[in-house]
C-alpha positions as CSV (number, residue, x, y, z in Angstrom):
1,X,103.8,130.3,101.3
2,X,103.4,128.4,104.6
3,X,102.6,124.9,104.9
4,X,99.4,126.1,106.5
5,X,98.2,128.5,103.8
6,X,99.4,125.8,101.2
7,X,96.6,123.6,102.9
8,X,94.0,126.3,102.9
9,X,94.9,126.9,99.0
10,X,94.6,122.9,98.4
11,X,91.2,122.6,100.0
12,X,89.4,125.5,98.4
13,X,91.1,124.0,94.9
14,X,89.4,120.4,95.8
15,X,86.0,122.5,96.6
16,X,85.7,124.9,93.9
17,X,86.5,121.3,91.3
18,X,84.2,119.4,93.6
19,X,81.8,122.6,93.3
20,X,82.1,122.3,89.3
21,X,81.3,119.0,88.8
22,X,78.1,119.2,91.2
23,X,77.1,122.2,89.2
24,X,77.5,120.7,85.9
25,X,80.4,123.8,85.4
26,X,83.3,122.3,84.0
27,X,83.9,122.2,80.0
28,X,82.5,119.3,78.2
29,X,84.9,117.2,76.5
30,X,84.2,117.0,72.8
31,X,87.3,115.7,71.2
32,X,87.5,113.5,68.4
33,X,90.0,110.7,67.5
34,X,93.2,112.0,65.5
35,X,93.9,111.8,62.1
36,X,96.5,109.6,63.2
37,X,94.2,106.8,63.2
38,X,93.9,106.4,66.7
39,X,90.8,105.3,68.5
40,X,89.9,107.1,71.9
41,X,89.8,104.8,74.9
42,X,88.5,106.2,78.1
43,X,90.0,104.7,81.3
44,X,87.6,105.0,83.7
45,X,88.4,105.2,87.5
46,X,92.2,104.9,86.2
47,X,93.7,105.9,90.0
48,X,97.4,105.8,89.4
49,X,97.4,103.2,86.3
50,X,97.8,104.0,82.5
51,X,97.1,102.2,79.1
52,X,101.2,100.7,80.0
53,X,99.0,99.0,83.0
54,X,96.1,97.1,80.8
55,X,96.8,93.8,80.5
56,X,94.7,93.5,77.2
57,X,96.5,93.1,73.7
58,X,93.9,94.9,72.1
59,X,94.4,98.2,73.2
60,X,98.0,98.0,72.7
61,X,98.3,96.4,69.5
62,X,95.5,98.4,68.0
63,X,97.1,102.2,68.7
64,X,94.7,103.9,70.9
65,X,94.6,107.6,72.4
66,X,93.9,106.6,76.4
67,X,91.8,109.7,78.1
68,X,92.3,109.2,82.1
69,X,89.2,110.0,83.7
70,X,89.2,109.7,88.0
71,X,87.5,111.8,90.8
72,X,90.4,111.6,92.7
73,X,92.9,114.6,91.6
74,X,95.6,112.8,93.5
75,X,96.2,110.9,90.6
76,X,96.7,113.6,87.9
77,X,93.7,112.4,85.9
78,X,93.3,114.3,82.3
79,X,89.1,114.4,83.4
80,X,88.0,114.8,87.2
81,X,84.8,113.5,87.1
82,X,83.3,110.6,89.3
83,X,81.8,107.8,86.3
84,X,78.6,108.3,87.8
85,X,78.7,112.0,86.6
86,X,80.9,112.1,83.3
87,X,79.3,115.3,82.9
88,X,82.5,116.7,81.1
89,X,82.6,114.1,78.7
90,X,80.2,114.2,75.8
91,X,77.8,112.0,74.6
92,X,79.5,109.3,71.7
93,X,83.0,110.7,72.3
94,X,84.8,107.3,73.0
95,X,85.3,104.1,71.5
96,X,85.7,102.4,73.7
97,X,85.4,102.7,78.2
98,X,87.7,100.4,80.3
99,X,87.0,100.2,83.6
100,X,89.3,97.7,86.2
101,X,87.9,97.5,89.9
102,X,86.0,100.6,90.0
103,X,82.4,99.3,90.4
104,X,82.7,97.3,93.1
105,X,83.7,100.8,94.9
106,X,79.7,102.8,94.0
107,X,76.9,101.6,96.5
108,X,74.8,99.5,94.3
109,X,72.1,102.0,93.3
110,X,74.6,104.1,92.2
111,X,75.5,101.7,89.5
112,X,73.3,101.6,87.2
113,X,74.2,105.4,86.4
114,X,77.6,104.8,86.2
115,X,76.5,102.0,83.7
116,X,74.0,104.6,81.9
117,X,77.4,107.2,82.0
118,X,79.4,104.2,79.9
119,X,76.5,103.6,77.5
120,X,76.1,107.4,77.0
121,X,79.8,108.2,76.4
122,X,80.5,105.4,73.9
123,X,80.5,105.6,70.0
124,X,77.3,103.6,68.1
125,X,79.7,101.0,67.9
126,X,81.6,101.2,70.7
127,X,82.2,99.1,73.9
128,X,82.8,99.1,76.5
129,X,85.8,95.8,79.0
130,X,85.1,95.9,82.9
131,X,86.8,93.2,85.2
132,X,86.1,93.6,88.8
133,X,86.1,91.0,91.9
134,X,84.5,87.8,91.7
135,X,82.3,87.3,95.2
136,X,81.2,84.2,94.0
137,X,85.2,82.7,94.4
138,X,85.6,85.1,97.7
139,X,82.2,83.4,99.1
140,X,83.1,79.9,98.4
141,X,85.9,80.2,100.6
142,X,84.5,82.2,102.9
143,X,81.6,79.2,103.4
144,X,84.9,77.4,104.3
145,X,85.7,79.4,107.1
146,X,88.7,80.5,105.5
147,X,88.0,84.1,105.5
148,X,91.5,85.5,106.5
149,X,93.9,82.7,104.2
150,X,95.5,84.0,101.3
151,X,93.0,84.1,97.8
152,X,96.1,84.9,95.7
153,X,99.3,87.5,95.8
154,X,99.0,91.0,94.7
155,X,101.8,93.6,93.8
156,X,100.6,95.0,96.5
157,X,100.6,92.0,99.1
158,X,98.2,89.0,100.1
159,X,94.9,89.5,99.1
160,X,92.1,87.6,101.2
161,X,88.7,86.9,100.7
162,X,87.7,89.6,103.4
163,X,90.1,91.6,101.2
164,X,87.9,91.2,97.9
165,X,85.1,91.9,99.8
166,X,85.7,94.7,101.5
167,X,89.0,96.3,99.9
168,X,92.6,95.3,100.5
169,X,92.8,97.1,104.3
170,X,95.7,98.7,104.1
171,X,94.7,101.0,100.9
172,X,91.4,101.6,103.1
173,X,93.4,102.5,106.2
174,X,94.9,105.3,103.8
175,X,92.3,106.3,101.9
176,X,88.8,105.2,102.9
177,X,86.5,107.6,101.0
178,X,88.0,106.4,97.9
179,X,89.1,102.3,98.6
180,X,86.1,101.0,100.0
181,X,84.1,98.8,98.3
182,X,80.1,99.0,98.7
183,X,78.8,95.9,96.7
184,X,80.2,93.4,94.3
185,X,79.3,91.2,91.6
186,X,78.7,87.5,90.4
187,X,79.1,87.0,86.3
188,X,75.6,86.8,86.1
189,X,74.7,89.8,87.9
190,X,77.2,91.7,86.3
191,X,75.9,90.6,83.0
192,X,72.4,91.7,83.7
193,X,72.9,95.2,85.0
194,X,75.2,96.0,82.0
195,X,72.4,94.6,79.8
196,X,69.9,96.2,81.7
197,X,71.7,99.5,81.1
198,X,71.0,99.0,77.4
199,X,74.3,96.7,76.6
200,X,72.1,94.5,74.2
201,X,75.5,92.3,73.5
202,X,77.7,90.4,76.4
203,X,80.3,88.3,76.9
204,X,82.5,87.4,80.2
205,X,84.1,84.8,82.0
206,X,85.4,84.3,85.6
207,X,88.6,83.6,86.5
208,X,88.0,81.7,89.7
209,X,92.1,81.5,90.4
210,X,92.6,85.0,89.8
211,X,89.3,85.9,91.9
212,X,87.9,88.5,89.1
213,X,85.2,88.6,86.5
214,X,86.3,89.7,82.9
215,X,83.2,91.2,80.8
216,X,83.1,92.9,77.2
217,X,79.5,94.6,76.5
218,X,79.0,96.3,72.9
219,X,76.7,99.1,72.2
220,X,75.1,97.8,69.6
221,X,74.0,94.4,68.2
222,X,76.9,92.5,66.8
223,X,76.9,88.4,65.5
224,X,78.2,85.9,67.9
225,X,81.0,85.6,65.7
226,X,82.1,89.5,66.0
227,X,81.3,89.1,69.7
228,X,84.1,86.0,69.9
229,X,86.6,88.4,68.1
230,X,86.2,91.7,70.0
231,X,86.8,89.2,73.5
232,X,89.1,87.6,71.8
233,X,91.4,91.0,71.5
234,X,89.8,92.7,74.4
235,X,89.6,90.6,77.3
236,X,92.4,89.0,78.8
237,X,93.3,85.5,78.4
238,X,91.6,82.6,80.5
């Protein structure tokens, strides 16, 4: 095959999937956890990163099944969906959703359906860890007019606050339709659109040094006591 027909072949595959997921086509996920004992974690806008890559004790100490979920195909995901569309994955089929810098990267009306999506895909008592960038810690030094000095050090290089803002601008240079970012979030604000997409329980923190917001919302009701646990083992330390 030449590299020309290889490309054809590539785009109609990245249609005909793009074409499936529009059209509510492809096969709804269903599975349930193992007999093993496992719990089913669904990683949410994973990109390249597996459960190896979340920094949380909980999910590693606790033996859970990670499901890969990404729109990007690039990746190798286990469900091509976009997590405003989980329309593969059914209703109550996880225990829990994880979801690291992905919401920043919706337009803002878009996210309260990606937030319905989590709430919809999670167990009774499931819930569900997002940490995304803090604008609050990018805007104070921004009021400084220090909006090109170094916020912190990345694997992938220096981050700056036009950098949390915006996306880190090399990543957008290669891959715009997917590294952009198209709003962003304060702890407060982030708390109230999860508990206005029916999260009745959550608890967060910022990280001001680390320039990200850490929240864990639950499902359903739980005791300020089982809310300090679940953080606790599911959101990283302070």
């Amino acid at each position: 095959m030449s590299v020309w027909s290889g490309w054809i072949v590539r785009r109609i595959e990245s249609w005909f999937s793009s074409f499936q997921r529009r059209h509510d086509l492809l096969p709804v996920v269903t599975a349930v956890a193992p007999n093993d004992g496992n719990k089913l974690l669904l990683h949410v806008g994973c990109g390249h990163a597996t459960l190896a890559h979340i920094p949380v004790e909980g999910f590693h100490r606790e033996g859970w099944k990670e499901l890969r979920l990404d729109a990007d195909a690039t990746v190798h995901p286990d469900i091509e969906a976009t997590m405003t569309h989980m329309v593969s994955v059914g209703s109550g089929f996880a225990d829990a959703v994880y979801s690291s810098h992905g919401l920043e990267h919706l337009y803002w009306h878009d996210v309260p359906k990606a937030l319905a999506e989590f709430w919809r895909v999670l167990r009774d008592d499931g819930f569900a860890v997002i940490t995304c960038p803090d604008v609050q810690a990018a805007a104070a030094m921004i009021a400084q007019d220090r909006m090109f000095e170094p916020a912190y050090e990345s694997p992938s290089g220096t981050i700056t606050p036009f950098d949390i803002l915006y996306s880190y601008r090399p990543f957008v240079e290669q891959n715009p339709q997917w590294m952009s970012h198209h709003c962003g979030f304060t702890l407060s604000t982030l708390t109230q659109v999860l508990r206005e997409a029916g999260f009745p329980m959550v608890a967060g923190f910022r990280r001001p040094g680390a320039f990200d917001l850490w929240v864990l919302a639950s499902k359903s009701q739980r005791s300020e006591g089982e809310m300090r646990t679940l953080a606790k083992d599911y959101l990283v330390s302070i």
